[in-house]
N, C-alpha and C positions, 0 to 999 in steps of 0.2 A: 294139381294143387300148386298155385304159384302164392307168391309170399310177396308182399308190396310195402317193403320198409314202414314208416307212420300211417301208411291208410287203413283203416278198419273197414270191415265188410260185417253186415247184420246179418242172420240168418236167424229162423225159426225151426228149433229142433220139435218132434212132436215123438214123446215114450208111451209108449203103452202096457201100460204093467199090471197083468193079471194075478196081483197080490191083494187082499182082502187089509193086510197087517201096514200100514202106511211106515213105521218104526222098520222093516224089511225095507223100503221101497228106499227110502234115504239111505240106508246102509249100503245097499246098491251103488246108488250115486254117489257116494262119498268115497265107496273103495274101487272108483272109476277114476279116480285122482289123475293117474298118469295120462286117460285118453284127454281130460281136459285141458291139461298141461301140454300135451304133444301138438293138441293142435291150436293151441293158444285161444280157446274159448272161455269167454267170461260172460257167466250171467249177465244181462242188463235186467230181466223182468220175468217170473216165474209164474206161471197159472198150472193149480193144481184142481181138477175136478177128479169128483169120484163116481165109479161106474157102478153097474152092478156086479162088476168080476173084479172092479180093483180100482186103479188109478189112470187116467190119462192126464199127461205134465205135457205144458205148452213152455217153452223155454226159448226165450229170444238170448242170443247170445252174440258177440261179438269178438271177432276174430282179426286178424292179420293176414290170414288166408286167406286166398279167393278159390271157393267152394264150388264144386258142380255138384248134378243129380248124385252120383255114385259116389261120393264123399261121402253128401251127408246122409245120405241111405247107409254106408260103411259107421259111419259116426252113431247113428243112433242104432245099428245092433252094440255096437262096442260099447255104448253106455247101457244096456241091457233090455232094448224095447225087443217086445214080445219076437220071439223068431219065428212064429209062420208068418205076422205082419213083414217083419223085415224079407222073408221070401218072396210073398208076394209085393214088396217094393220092389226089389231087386227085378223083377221079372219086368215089371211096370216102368222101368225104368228105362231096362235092354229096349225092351219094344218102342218105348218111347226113341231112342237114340236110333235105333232102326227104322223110323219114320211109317212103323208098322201100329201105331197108335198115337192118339193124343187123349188119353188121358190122364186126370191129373191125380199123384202117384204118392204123394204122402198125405193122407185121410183116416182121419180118427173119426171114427162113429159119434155123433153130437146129441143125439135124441134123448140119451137117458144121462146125461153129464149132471153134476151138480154142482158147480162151482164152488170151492172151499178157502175162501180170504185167510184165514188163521191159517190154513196149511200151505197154501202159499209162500206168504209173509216168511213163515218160518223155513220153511225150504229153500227156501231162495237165501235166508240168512246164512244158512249153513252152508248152503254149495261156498257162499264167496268166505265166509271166514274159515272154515274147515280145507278150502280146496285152494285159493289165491293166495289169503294171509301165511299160509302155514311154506306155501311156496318164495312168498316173495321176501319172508324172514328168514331161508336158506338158503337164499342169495348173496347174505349182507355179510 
């Protein structure tokens, strides 16, 4: 992980949360405070669909780090995506860097998604005021 003074770096986190309760699924995210903070990720754009076991969250965030596979495979167990997903990332990832595969290693199942605008919206409101505001006025 190398850190690049004012350059920002994009990344697309993708969670997978087999929670049916979406008021869970924020709570989660919200008391993940510190992985956000550590790695200096900030929301830009949040998409929330809903599956038939729970939630899949598309989350473009933007960093100061410059991120490889194994970061943000690390990064998205730490913020709480599903952990046999996150095992079979991890596996998919080795193999990958072992030049023993190329397939491609962070994939969320799209077939039965339903797209959720209002829960978005609102998620996304929360990551940045509950998790940057709350940060950047304990700075001051």
């Amino acid at each position: 992980m190398e850190r690049r003074g004012n350059t920002h770096f994009t990344y697309t986190l993708k969670l997978d949360f087999d929670i049916k309760d979406f008021d869970k699924v924020v709570d989660i995210l919200l008391n993940r405070g510190f992985v956000f903070r550590q790695f200096d990720l900030r929301p830009i754009h949040v998409i929330v669909c809903s599956t038939p076991h729970g939630y899949h969250i598309y989350m473009d965030v933007e960093s100061q780090f410059k991120f490889d596979a194994k970061d943000i495979c690390f990064i998205q167990t730490a913020l709480g995506d599903d952990f046999k997903r996150c095992c079979f990332n991890w596996e998919r990832v080795r193999q990958i860097e072992n030049g023993k595969s190329d397939f491609t290693w962070n994939v969320l199942f799209t077939d039965r998604e339903i797209y959720e605008p209002s829960l978005s919206r609102y998620l996304e409101d929360k990551l940045r005021d509950e998790i940057w505001r709350s940060a950047d006025t304990s700075t001051k």
